[in-house]
LUMRO-612555 format. One record per residue (C-alpha): residue in three letters; x, y, z. Coordinates in steps of 0.1 Angstrom, whole numbers, plus 5000, padded with zeros to 4 digits. Each point is the difference from the previous one (the first is absolute). Example, Ala and Ser with C-alpha at 12.3 -4.5 7.8 and 13.67 -1.06 7.14 Angstrom:
REM LUMRO-612555
['ALA', [5123, 4955, 5078]]
['SER', [5014, 5034, 4993]]
***
This chain:
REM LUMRO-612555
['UNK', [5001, 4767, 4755]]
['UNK', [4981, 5009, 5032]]
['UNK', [4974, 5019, 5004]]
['UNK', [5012, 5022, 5018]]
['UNK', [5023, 5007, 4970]]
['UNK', [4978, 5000, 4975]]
['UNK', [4979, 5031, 5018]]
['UNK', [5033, 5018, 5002]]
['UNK', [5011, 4994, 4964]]
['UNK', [4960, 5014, 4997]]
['UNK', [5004, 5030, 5024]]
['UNK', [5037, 5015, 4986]]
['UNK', [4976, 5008, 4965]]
['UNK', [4974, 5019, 5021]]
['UNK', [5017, 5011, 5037]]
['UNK', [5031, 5016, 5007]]
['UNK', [5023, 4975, 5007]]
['UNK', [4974, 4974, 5003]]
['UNK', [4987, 5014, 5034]]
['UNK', [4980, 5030, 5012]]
['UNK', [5032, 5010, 5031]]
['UNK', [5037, 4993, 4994]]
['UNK', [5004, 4980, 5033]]
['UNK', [4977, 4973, 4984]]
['UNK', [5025, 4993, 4974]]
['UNK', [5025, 4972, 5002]]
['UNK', [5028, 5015, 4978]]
['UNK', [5023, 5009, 5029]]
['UNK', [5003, 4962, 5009]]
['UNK', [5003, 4990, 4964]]
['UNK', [4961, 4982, 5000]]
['UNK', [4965, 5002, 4989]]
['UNK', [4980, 5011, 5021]]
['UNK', [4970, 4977, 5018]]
['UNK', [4963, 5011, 4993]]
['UNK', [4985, 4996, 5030]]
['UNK', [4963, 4988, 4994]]
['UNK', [4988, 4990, 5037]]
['UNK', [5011, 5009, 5033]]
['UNK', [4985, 4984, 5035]]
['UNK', [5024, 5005, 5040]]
['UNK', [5034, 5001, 4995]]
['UNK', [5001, 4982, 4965]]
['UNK', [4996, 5013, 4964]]
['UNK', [4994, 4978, 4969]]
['UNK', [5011, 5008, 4965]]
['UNK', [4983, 4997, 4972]]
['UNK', [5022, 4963, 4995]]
['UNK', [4982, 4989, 5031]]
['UNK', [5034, 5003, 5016]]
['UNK', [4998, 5010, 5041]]
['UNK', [5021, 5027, 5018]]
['UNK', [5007, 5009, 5032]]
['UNK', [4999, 5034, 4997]]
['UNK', [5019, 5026, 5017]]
['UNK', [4987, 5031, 4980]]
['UNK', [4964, 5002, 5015]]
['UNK', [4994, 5023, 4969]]
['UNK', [5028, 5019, 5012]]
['UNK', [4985, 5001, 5036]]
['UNK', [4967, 5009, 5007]]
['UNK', [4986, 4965, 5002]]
['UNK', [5011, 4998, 5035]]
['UNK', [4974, 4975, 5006]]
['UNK', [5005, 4979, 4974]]
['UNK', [4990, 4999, 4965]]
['UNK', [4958, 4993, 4995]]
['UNK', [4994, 5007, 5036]]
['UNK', [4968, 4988, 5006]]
['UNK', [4984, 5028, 5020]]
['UNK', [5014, 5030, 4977]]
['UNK', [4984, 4979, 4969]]
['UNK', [4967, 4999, 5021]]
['UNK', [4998, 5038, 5006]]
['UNK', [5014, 5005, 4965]]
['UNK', [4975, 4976, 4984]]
['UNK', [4974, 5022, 5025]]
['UNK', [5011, 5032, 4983]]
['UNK', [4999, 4989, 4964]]
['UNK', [4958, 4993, 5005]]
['UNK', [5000, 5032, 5003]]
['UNK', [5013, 5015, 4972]]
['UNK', [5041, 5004, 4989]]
['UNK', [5000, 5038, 5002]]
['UNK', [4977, 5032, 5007]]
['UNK', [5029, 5029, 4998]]
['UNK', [4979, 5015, 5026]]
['UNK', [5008, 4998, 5043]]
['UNK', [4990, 4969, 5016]]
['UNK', [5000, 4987, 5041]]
['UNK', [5032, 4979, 4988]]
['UNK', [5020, 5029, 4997]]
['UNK', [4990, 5016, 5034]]
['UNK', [5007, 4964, 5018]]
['UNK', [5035, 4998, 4986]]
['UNK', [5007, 5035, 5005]]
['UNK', [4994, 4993, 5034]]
['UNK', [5013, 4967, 5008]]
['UNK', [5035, 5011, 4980]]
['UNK', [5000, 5032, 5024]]
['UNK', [4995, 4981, 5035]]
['UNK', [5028, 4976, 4991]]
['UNK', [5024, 5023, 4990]]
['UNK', [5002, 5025, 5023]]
['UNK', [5019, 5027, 4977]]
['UNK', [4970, 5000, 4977]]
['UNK', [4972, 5024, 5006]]
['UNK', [4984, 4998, 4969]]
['UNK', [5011, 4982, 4970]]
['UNK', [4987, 5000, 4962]]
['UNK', [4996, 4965, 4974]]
['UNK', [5014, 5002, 4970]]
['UNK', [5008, 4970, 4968]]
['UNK', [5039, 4989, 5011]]
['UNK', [5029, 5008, 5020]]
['UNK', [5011, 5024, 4976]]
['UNK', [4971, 5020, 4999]]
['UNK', [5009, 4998, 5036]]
['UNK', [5030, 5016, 5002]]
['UNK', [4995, 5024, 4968]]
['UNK', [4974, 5014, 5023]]
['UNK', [5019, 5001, 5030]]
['UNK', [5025, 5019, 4987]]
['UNK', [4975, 5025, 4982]]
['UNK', [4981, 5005, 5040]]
['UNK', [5037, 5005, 5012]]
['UNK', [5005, 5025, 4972]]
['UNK', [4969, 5018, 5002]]
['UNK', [5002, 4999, 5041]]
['UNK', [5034, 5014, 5004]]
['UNK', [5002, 5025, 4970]]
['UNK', [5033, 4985, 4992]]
['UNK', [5013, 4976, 4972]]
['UNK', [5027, 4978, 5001]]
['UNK', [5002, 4971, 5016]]
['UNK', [5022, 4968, 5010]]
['UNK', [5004, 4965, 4988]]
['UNK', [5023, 4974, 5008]]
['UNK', [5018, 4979, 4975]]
['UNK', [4985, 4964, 4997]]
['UNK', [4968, 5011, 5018]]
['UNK', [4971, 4996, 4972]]
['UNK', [4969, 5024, 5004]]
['UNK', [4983, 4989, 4969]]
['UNK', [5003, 5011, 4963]]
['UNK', [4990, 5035, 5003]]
['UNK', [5022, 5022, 4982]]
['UNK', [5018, 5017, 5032]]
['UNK', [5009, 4973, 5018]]
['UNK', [5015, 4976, 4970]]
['UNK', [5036, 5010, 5007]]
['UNK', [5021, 4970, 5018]]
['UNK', [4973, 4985, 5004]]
['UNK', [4995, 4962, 5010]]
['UNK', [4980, 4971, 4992]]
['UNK', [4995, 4994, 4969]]
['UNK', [5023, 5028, 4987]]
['UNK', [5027, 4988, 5022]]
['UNK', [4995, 4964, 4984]]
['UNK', [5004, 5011, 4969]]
['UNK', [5027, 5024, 5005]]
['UNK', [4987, 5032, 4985]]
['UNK', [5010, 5024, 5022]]
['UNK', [4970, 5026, 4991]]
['UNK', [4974, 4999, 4976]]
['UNK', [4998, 5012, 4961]]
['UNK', [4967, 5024, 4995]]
['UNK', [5008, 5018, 5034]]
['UNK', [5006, 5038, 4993]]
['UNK', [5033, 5013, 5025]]
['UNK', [4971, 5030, 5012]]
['UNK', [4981, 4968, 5010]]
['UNK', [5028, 4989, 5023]]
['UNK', [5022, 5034, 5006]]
['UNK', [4982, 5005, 5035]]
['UNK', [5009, 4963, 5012]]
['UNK', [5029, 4996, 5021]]
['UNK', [5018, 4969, 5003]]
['UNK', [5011, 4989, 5034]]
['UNK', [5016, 4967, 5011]]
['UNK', [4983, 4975, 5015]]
['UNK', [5015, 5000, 5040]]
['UNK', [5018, 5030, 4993]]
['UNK', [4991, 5025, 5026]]
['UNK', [5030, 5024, 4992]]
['UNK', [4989, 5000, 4960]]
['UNK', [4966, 5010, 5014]]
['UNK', [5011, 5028, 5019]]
['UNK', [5022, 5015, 4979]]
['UNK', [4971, 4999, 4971]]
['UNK', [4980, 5022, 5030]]
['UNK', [5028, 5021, 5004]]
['UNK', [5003, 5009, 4965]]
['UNK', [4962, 5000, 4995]]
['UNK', [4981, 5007, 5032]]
['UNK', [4969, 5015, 4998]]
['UNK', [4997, 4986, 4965]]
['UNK', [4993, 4966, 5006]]
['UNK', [4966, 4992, 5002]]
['UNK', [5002, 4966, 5009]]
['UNK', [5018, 4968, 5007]]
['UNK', [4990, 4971, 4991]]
['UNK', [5011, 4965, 5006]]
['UNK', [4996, 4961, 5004]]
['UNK', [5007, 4995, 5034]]
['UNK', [5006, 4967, 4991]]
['UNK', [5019, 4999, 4964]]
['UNK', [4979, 4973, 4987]]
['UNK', [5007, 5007, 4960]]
['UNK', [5039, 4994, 5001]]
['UNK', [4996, 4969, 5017]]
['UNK', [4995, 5007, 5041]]
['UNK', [5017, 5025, 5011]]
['UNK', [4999, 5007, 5037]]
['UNK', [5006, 5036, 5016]]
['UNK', [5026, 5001, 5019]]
['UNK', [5000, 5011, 5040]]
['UNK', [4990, 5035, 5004]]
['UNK', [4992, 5008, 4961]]
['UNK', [4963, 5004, 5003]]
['UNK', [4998, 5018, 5027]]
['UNK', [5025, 5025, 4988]]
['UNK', [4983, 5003, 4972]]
['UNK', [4968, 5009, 5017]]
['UNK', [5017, 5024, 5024]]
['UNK', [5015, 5017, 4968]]
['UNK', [4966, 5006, 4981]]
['UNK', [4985, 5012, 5033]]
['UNK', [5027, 5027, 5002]]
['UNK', [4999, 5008, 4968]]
['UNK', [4959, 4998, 4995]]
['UNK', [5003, 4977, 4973]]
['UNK', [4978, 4976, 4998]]
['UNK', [5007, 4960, 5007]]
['UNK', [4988, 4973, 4978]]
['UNK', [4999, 4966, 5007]]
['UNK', [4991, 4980, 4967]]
['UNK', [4988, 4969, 5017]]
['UNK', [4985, 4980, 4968]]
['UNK', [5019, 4975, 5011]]
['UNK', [5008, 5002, 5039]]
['UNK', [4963, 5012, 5009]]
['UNK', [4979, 4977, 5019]]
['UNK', [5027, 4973, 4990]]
['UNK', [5027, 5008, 5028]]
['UNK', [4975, 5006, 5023]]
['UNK', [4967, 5012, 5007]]
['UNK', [5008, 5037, 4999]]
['UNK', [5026, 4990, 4970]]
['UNK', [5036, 5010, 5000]]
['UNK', [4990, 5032, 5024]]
['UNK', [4994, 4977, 5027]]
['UNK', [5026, 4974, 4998]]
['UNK', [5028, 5026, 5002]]
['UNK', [4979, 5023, 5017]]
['UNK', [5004, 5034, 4980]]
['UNK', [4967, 5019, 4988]]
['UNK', [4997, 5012, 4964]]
['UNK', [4988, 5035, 4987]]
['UNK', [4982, 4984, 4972]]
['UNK', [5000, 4963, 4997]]
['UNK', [4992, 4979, 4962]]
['UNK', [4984, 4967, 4996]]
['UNK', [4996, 4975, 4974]]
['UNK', [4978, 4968, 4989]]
['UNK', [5004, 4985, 5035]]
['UNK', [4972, 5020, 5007]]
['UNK', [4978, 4985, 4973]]
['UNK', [5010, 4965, 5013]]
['UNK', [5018, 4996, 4964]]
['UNK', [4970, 5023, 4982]]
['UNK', [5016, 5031, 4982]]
['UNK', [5003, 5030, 5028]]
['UNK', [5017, 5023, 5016]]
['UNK', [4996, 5028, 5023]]
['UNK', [5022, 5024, 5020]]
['UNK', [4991, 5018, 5030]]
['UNK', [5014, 5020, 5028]]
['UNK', [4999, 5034, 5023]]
['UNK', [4962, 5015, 4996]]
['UNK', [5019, 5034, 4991]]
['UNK', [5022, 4982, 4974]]
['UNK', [4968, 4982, 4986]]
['UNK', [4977, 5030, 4999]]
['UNK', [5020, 5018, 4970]]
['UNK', [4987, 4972, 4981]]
['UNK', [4967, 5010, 4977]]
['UNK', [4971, 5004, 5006]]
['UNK', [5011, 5014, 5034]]
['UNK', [5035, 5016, 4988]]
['UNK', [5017, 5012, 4969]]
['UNK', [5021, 4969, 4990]]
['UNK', [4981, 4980, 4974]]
['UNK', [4998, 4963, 4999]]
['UNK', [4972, 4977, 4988]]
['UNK', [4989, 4964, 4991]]
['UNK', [4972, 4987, 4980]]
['UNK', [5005, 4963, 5011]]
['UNK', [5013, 5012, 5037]]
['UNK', [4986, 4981, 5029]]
['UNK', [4985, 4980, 4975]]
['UNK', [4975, 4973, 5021]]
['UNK', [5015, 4973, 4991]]
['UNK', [5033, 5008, 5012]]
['UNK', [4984, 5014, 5031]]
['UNK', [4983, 4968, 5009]]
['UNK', [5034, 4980, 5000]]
['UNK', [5021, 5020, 5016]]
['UNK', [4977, 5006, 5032]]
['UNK', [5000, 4962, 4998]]
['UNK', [5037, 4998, 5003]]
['UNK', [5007, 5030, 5022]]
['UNK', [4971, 4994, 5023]]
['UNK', [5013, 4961, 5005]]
['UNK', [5034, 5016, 5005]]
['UNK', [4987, 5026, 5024]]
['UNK', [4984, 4973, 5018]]
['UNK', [5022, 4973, 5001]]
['UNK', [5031, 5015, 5011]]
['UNK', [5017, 4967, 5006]]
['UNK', [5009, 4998, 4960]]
['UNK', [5026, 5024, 5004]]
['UNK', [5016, 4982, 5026]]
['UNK', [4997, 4966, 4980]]
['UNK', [5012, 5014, 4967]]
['UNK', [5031, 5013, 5025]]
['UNK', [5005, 4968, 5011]]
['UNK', [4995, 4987, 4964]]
['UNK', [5031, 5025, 4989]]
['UNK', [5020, 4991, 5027]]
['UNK', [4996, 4960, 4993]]
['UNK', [5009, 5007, 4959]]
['UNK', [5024, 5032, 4999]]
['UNK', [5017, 4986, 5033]]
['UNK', [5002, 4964, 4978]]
['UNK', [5016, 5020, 4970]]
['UNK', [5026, 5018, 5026]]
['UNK', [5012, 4967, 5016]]
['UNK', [5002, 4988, 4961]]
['UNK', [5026, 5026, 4989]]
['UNK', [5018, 4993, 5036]]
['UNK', [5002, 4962, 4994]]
['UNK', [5005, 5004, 4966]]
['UNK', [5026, 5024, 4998]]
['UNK', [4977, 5019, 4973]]
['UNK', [5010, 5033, 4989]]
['UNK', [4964, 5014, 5003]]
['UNK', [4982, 5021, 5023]]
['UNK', [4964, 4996, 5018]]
['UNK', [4982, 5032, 5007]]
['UNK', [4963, 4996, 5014]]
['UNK', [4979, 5018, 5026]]
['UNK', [4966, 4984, 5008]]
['UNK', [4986, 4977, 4970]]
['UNK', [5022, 5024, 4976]]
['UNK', [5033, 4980, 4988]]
['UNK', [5029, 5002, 4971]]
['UNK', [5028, 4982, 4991]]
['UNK', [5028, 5015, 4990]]
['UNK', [5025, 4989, 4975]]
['UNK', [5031, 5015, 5014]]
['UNK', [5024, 4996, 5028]]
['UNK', [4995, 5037, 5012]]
['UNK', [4973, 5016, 5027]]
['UNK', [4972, 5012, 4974]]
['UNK', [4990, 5034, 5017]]
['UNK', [4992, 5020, 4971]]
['UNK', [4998, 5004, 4961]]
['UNK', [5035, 5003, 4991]]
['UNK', [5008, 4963, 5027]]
['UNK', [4970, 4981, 4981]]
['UNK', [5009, 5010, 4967]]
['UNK', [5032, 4981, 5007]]
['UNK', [4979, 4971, 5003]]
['UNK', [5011, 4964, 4976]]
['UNK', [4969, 5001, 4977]]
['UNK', [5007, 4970, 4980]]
['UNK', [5007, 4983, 5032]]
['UNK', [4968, 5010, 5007]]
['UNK', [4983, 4985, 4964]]
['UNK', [5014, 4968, 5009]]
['UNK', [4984, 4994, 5035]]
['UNK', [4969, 5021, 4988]]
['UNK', [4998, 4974, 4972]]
['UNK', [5007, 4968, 5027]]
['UNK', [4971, 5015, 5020]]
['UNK', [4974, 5005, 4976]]
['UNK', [5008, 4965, 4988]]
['UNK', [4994, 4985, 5033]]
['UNK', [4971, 5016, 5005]]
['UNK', [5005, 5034, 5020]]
['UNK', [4987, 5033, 4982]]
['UNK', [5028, 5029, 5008]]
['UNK', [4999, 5030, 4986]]
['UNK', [5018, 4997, 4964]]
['UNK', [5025, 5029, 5013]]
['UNK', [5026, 5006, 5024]]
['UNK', [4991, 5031, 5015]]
['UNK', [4961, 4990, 5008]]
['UNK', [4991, 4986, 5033]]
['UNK', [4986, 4970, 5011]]
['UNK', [4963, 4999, 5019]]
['UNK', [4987, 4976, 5023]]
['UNK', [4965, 4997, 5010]]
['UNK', [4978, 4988, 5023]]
['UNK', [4993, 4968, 4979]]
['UNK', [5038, 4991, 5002]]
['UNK', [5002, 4973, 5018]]
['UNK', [5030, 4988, 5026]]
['UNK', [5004, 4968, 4972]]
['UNK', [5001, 5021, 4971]]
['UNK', [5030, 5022, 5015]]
['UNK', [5018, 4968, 5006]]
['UNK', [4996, 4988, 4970]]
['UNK', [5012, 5034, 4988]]
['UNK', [5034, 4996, 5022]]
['UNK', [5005, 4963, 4989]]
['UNK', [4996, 5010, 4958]]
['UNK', [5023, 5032, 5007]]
['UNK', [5022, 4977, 5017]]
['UNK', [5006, 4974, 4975]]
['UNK', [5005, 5025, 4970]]
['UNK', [5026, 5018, 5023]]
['UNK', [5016, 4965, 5011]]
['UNK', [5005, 4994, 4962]]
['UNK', [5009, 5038, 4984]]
['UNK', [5025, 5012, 5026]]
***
């Protein structure tokens, strides 16, 4: 026995499951899952000694690289200093400002503990600014686990195909609308039946929790003239796509500014954080200033402040990454492509930037119903070839893949070549 089996046959008797977030676990491709116990660039090593390549990048804020020297310096910096004070500190003030002058639809912007304090917020400042309550979702697009936004949801609910969650009261949900992901006409017929209702919208712009799902031509933009119209406010959830697309996040790259924008732990540089942000008039209902309440103990917490103006600041800095991390994308998910052509495969690429998916089906994936249709146990068996030779995917189908700057133009061919060969042999 392993060890990493013998610390899962441990953790089922104490831990849900045997791990502390559903995507951790293994059970969708039939495994046990690896306990990682060191991490250092683009490799992770279990707890075997056994080393991955990994393509998770602790499901993507270590856009760096894993142990990144000069985050761990400022980190280590921190630490000396004490963990936490739950009182204001400069941190704060210099990631406040350095998030706002490199994302140009943020005027002012609040820390909280994780992406789905994030967005819970989010929605609460949307609420609380427009007097209104509901609000649209779209199916396969995951928000976190607050109660509202758990219905089609994707990630971790998609993978293991529980289409909302138990302990979620219908009031909790009865003011969420479901809309399709690139589905204009769904959208506006849910504004022509509900109008001045809707509070908000909120969306991926980059479906990154059912795989990746790309918006198609026109969709965004659509969908920001339609809030403007209707005064509803727009939501970007860029936990994944913010600062990772580019340096202004998914708002840049397509060029559409947010109302209200959320961000996850790539802002901690892998530390546990979140923040959303936006229009000073949206922001300013938010207490102490306004009447919508939302607080935080552990919220800009110093440690997490010191790493992620490491990260951001390098990023802000070195705008070149962006541009090799394109290149990087364009060198592996441009590989996989020309596999499925060569190959005949019935599977589908979908990437933008360093974002990628495969997908398991001979279809175009463009929203949740087209990736649900995806050949999961086709998917165990390469998942299971992959991890065997080396290369840490994410132990799901509808999870993306991350690269890093850390990746290296060797370790994507070496990528190609093991991909290759298991196709070569399976199909």
């Amino acid at each position: 026995m392993t060890k990493s089996e013998e610390l899962f046959r441990e953790a089922v008797t104490k831990i849900p499951g045997g791990v502390n977030s559903p995507v951790r676990a293994f059970g969708s491709v039939g495994m046990t899952p690896r306990f990682i116990a060191s991490a250092e660039g683009a490799y992770l090593t279990d707890a075997d000694g056994n080393r991955y390549l990994d393509y998770i990048g602790s499901w993507g804020p270590m856009i760096l690289g894993h142990a990144n020297p000069m985050v761990l310096e400022k980190v280590s910096e921190a630490c000396q200093k004490g963990l936490s004070f739950g009182a204001a500190t400069e941190a704060e003030v210099d990631m406040a400002g350095l998030i706002c002058s490199m994302v140009p639809s943020v005027e002012m912007v609040r820390m909280v503990n994780s992406g789905t304090e994030a967005v819970m917020s989010a929605v609460r400042a949307a609420r609380g600014y427009t007097g209104r309550d509901k609000i649209i979702k779209f199916e396969g697009c995951y928000h976190g686990h607050c109660d509202a936004m758990l219905v089609k949801a994707g990630s971790g609910v998609m993978t293991a195909g529980i289409p909302d969650s138990s302990g979620v009261p219908k009031g909790c949900t009865q003011d969420t609308l479901l809309a399709g992901y690139n589905d204009i006409s769904g959208v506006e017929k849910l504004f022509d039946a509900c109008g001045r209702e809707i509070a908000a919208v909120i969306i991926e712009p980059i479906g990154a929790n059912m795989g990746v799902v790309l918006p198609e031509k026109g969709f965004l933009e659509k969908l920001r003239a339609l809030c403007t119209e209707n005064g509803t406010v727009l939501i970007f959830d860029e936990v994944i796509t913010g600062f990772r697309l580019a340096r202004a996040g998914a708002q840049e790259y397509f060029g559409i500014r947010a109302d209200l924008t959320t961000y996850g732990k790539i802002i901690g540089g892998g530390m546990p954080v979140g923040a959303y942000g936006g229009k000073r008039e949206i922001m300013e209902v938010v207490a102490p200033v306004g009447s919508v309440y939302q607080a935080g103990t552990l919220s800009g917490n110093p440690v997490a402040m010191a790493a992620g103006l490491a990260q951001l600041t390098y990023l802000n800095e070195h705008p070149e990454v962006y541009k090799q991390l394109q290149e990087k994308g364009e060198l592996l998910y441009g590989g996989m492509k020309a596999m499925c052509r060569e190959l005949n495969l019935s599977c589908q690429v979908n990437a933008a930037g360093s974002l990628g998916c495969m997908f398991f089906t001979p279809e175009a994936v463009t929203d949740y119903t087209s990736a649900k249709k995806s050949d999961t146990a086709a998917f165990c068996s390469y998942f299971s070839h992959m991890l065997e030779h080396g290369i840490y995917i994410a132990p799901s189908q509808f999870e993306a893949m991350f690269l890093s700057a850390a990746h290296t133009e060797e370790h994507l061919r070496f990528t190609l070549d093991t991909m290759h060969k298991y196709f070569e042999k399976h199909c």
